[in-house]
GUGURO-513900 format. One line per field, with one value per residue (C-alpha): residue number from 1; residue in one letter; chain; x, y, z. Coordinates in steps of 0.001 Angstrom, whole numbers, padded with zeros to 6 digits. Layout:
<kenus>
nr <- [NUM  ...]
rest <- [A  ...]
kette <- [A  ...]
xx <- [X  ...]
yy <- [Y  ...]
zz <- [Z  ...]
</kenus>
This chain:
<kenus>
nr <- [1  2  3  4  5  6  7  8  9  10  11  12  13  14  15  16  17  18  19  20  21  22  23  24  25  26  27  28  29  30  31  32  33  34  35  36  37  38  39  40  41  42  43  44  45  46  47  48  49  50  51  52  53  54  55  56  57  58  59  60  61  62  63  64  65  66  67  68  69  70  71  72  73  74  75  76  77  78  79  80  81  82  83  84  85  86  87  88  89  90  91  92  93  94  95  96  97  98  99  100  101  102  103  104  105  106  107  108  109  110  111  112  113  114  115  116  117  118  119  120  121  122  123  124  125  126  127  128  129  130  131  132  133  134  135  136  137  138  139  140  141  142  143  144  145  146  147  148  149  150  151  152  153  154  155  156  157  158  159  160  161  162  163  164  165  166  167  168  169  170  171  172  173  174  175  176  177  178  179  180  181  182  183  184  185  186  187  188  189  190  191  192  193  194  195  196  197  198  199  200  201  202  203  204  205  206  207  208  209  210  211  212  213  214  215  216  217  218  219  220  221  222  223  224  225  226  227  228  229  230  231  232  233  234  235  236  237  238  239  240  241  242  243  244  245  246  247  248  249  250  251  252  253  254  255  256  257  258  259  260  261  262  263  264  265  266  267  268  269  270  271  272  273  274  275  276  277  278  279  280  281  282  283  284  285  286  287  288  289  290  291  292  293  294  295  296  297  298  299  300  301  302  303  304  305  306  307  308  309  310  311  312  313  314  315  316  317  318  319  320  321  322  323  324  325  326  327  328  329  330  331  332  333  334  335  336  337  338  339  340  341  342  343  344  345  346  347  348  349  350  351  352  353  354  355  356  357  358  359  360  361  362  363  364  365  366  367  368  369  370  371  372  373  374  375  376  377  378  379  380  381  382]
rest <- [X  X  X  X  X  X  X  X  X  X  X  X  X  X  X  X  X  X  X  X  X  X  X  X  X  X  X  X  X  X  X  X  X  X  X  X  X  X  X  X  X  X  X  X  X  X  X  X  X  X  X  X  X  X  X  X  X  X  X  X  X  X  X  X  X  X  X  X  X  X  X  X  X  X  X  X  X  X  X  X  X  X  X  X  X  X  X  X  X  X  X  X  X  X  X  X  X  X  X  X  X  X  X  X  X  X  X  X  X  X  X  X  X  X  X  X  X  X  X  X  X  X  X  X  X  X  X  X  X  X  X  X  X  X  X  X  X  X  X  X  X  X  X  X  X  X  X  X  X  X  X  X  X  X  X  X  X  X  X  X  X  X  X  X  X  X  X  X  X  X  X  X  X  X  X  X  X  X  X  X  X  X  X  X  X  X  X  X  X  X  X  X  X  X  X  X  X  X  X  X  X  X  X  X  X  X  X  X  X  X  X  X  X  X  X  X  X  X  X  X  X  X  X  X  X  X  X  X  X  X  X  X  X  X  X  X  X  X  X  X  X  X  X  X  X  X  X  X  X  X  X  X  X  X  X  X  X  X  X  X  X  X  X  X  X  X  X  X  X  X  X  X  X  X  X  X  X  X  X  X  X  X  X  X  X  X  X  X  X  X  X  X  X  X  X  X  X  X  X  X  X  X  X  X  X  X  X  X  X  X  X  X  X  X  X  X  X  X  X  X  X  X  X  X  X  X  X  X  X  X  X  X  X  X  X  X  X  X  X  X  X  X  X  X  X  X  X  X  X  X  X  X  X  X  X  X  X  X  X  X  X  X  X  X  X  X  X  X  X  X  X  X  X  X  X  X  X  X  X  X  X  X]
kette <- [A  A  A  A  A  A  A  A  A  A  A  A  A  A  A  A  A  A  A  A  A  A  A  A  A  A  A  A  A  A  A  A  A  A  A  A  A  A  A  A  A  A  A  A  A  A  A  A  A  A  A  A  A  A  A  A  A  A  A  A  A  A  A  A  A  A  A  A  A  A  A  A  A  A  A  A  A  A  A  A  A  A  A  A  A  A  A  A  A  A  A  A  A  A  A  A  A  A  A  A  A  A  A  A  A  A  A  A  A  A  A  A  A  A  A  A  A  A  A  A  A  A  A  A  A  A  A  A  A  A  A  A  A  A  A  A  A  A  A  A  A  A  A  A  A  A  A  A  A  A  A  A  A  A  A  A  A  A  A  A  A  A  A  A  A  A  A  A  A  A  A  A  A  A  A  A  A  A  A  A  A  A  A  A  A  A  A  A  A  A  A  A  A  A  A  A  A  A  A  A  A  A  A  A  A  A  A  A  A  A  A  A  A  A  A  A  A  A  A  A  A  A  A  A  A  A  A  A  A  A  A  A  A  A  A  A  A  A  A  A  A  A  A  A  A  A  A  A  A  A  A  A  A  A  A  A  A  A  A  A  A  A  A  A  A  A  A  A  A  A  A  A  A  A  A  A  A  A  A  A  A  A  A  A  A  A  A  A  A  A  A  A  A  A  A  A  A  A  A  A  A  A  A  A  A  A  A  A  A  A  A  A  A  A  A  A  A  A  A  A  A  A  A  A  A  A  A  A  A  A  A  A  A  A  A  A  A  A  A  A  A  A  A  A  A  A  A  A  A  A  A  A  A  A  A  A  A  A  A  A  A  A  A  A  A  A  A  A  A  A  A  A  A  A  A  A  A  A  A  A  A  A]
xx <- [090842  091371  092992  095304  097523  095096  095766  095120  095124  098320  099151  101678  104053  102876  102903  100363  100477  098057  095978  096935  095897  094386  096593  099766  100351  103345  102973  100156  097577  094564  091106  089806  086972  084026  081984  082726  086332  088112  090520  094212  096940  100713  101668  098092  096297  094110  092702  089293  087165  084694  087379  087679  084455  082892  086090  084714  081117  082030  084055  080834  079068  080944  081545  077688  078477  081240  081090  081426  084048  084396  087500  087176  087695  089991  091230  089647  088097  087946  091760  091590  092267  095822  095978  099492  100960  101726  100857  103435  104110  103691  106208  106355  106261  102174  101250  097413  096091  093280  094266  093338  090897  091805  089050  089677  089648  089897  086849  085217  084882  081054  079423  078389  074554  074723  072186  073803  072203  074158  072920  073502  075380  075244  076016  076801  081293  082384  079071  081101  081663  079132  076037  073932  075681  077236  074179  072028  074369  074203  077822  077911  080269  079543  079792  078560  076889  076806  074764  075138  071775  074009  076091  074001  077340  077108  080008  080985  083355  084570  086940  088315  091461  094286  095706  092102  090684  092500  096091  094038  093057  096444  100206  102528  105103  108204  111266  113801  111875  111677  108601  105247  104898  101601  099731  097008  096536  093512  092130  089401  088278  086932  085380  082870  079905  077761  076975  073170  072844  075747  074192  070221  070580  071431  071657  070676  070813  068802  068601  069647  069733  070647  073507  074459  077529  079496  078642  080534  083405  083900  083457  086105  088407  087742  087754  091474  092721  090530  092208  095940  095950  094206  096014  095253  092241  090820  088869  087808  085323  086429  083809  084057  080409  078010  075169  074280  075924  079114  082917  084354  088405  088766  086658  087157  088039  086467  084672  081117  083135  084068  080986  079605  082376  081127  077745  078613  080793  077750  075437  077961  078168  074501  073036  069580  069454  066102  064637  065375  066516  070523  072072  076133  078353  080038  082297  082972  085623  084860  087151  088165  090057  093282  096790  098956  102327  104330  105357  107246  110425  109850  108189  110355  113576  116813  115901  112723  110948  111395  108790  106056  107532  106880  103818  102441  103790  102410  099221  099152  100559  097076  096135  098691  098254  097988  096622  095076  092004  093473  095824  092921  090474  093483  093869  090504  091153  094018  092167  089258  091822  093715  090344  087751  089569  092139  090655  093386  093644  096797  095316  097530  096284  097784  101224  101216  100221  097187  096382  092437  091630  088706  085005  082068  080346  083867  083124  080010  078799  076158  073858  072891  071234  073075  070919  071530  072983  071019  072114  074855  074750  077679  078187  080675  083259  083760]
yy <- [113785  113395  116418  119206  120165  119322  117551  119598  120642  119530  117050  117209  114452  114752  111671  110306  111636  111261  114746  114769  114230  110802  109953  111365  111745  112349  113940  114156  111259  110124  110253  107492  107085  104721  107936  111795  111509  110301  107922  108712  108796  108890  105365  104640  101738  103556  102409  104762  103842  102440  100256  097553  097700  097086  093998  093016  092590  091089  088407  087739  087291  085310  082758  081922  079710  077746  074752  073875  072868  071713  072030  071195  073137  072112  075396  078437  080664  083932  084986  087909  091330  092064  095573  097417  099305  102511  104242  103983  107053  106252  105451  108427  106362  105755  109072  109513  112449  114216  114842  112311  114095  117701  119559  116909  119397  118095  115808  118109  117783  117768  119284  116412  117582  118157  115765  114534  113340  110476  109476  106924  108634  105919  107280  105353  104527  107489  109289  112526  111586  109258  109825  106969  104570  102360  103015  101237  097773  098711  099308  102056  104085  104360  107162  108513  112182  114494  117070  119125  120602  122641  124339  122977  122155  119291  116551  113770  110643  108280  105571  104636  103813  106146  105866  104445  101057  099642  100139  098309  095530  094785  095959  097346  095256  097281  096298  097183  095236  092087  091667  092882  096383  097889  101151  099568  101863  102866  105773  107436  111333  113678  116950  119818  119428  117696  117231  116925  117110  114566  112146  112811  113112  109037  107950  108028  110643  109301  109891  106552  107362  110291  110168  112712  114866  112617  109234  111263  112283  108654  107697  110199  108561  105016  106034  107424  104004  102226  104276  103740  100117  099135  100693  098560  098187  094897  094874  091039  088845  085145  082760  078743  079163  081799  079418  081124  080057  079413  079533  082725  082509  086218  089446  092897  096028  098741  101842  099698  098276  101082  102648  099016  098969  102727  101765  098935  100802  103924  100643  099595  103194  103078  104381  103190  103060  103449  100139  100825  098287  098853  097554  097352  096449  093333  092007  087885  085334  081843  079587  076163  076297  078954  077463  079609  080816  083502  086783  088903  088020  084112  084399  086728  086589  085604  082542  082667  079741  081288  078902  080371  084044  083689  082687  085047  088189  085966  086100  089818  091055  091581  093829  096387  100080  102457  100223  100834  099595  096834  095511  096059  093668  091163  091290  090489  087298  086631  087105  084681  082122  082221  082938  080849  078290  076945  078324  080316  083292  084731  086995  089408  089852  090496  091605  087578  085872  083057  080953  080397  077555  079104  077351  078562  081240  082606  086189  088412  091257  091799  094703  092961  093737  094158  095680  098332  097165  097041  098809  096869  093890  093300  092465  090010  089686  093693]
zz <- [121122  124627  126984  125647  123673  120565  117397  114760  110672  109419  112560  115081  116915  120540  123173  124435  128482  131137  130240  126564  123609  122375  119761  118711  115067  113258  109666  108132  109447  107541  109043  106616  109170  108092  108238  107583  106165  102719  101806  102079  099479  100321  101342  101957  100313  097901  094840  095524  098604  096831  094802  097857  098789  095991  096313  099494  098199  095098  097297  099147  096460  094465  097644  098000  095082  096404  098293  102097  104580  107896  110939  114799  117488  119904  122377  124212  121609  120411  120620  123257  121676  123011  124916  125326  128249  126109  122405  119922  117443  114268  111967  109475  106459  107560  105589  104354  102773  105893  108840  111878  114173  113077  114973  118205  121557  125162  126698  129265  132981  133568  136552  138747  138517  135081  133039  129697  126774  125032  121063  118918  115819  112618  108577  105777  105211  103267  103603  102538  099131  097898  099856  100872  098409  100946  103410  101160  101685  105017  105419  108438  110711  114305  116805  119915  120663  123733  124669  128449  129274  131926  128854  126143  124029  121719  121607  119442  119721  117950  117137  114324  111617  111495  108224  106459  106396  103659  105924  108522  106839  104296  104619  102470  101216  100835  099204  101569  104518  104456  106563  105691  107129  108961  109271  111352  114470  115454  118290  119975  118398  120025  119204  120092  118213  116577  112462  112454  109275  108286  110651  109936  106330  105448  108841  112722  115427  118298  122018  124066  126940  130125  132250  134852  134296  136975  134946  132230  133846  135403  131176  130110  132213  131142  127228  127879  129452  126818  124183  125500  125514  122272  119791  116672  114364  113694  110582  110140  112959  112072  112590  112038  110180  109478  111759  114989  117402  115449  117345  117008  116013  116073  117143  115134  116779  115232  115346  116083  119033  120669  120703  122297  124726  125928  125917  128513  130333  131212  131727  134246  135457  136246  132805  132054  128090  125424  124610  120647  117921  117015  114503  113485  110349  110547  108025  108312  107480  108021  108582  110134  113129  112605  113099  114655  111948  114638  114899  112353  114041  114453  110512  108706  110836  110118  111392  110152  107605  104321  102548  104865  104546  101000  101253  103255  101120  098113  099614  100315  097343  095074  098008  097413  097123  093394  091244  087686  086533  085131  088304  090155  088085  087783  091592  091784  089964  092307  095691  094354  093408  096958  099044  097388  095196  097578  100452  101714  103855  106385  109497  111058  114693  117891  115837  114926  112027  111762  108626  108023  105750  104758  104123  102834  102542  102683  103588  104190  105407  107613  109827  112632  115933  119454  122013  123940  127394  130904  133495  135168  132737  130636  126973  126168  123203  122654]
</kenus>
């Protein structure tokens, strides 16, 4: 967390103010990071964590053995990530079990002399409970770690789902709305410290690179504005193949992401970075060329098309929260038949709604390389 007052145990609903906190919460928010921190329950999508990604990979696997499809391209691609001019509290009904950011505590102003050490923090999605299960399909969290040679205080920051990744990815669909309803906000942590063992254990802690302590402070300032105007998580990068090279419908905005975009931002600062292999999580859709459905308004609306209302909540509907053994095999069953058989798939990005007509391999996850930046080169696409 950014500034002061602090969010912590138990949450409180503060706005988001130039010298405040990060994120407001309201309730009690879930951490439901990638890394350290559970899944939710409440209204949050929970069938276990390990019950959708063990969906996810199950998907991927069972799409190698379908067959191939092709669309054009025919406008400017990716779809650019739409920022906002201002946070949004939460509505209350977004409930999770942990507490978002509970030990978050203000980013620091550096002394301008001060030389910082800045690490690469990776662990294995839901390291907390299950180890190095989901490290061994390379399925990571990312963060970043601080260390002031000045104080010699240790830092972390992150980024990363509010209310867990499963209200990221799928709504709820509740009977008194008529709309599909999100808990898909996303923000920036940060805390004093840093969990050595947490990250050594199944992952990496490794030194990047040095900054001084004003290249920090000029950081801080850019992760608040960052952090203001992109206020959802983005859990899918749409591709039109899995070929390198391939047009890219859609870009995720996760907790890899942010840690890229800081990266680039101390490059641009003047921050010479470790010549060191990096890899990131991905998770892929492929698709031919989206068509553009509308918003929830121009969708769901009173003057809405019904048809394609229905269709959508149709498609969403194995993906909802609580569900036994049972529901969750048979929605299993469902997602293959709307994914893979008729090659169906409704995005909600940008607060709009996208249909993919999806191709093989369908879906996949990956851990692939992105250098580190050069000093004052950019990376594109974050």
């Amino acid at each position: 967390m950014l500034g002061s007052p602090v969010l912590r145990s138990g949450g409180a609903r503060e706005a988001l103010q130039a010298g405040n906190c990060l994120m407001a919460q309201a309730g009690r928010v879930s951490a439901g990071a990638w890394g350290r921190r559970g899944a939710g329950a409440d209204a949050a999508l929970v069938c276990a964590p390990w019950c959708w990604a063990s969906a996810l990979l199950w998907l991927a696997a069972a799409a190698a053995a379908a067959a191939a499809a092709t669309g054009p391209s025919r406008r400017q691609w990716p779809v650019p990530y739409k920022r906002f001019s201002f946070r949004p509290e939460p509505d209350p009904y977004c409930q999770a079990k942990y507490t978002f950011c509970p030990t978050g505590s203000p980013i620091p102003v550096m002394k301008d002399d001060d030389v910082i050490e800045v690490f690469r923090l990776q662990a294995p999605v839901w390291e907390f409970k299950y180890g190095d299960l989901l490290g061994h399909l390379k399925i990571m969290h990312d963060a970043i770690g601080f260390r002031s040679t000045l104080t010699e205080k240790n830092y972390t920051m992150e980024w990363y789902e509010l209310f867990q990744l499963g209200n990221c990815t799928f709504p709820h669909l509740r009977p008194e709305m008529n709309a599909p309803f999100w808990c898909n906000q996303g923000a920036a942590c940060f805390f004093e410290g840093i969990d050595d063992i947490h990250w050594k254990e199944n992952g990496t802690l490794v030194l990047v690179a040095t900054i001084s302590g004003d290249i920090f402070n000029k950081m801080a300032k850019w992760v608040k504005q960052d952090n203001e105007t992109g206020i959802y998580y983005e859990t899918w990068t749409v591709q039109a193949s899995s070929e390198k090279g391939a047009e890219t419908w859609f870009e995720s905005y996760d907790c890899s992401k942010f840690v890229l975009r800081t990266y680039k931002k101390l490059a641009e600062l003047g921050a010479d970075f470790k010549k060191i292999e990096t890899n990131y999580t991905r998770i892929f859709l492929y698709s031919g060329e989206p068509t553009y459905l509308g918003n929830e308004t121009s969708v769901f609306g009173p003057a809405g098309n019904k048809t394609l209302a229905l269709a959508i909540k149709r498609f969403y509907y194995p993906f909802k929260p609580h569900l036994s053994t049972k529901e969750f095999l048979l929605s299993l069953l469902q997602i293959f038949d709307a994914v893979i058989i008729h090659r169906q798939f409704y995005l909600f990005y940008n607060f709009e709604y996208w249909f993919l007509p999806m191709k093989f391999p369908f879906i996949k996850i990956t851990y692939e390389e992105i250098p580190l930046p050069n000093r004052n080169r950019t990376l594109s696409g974050l």
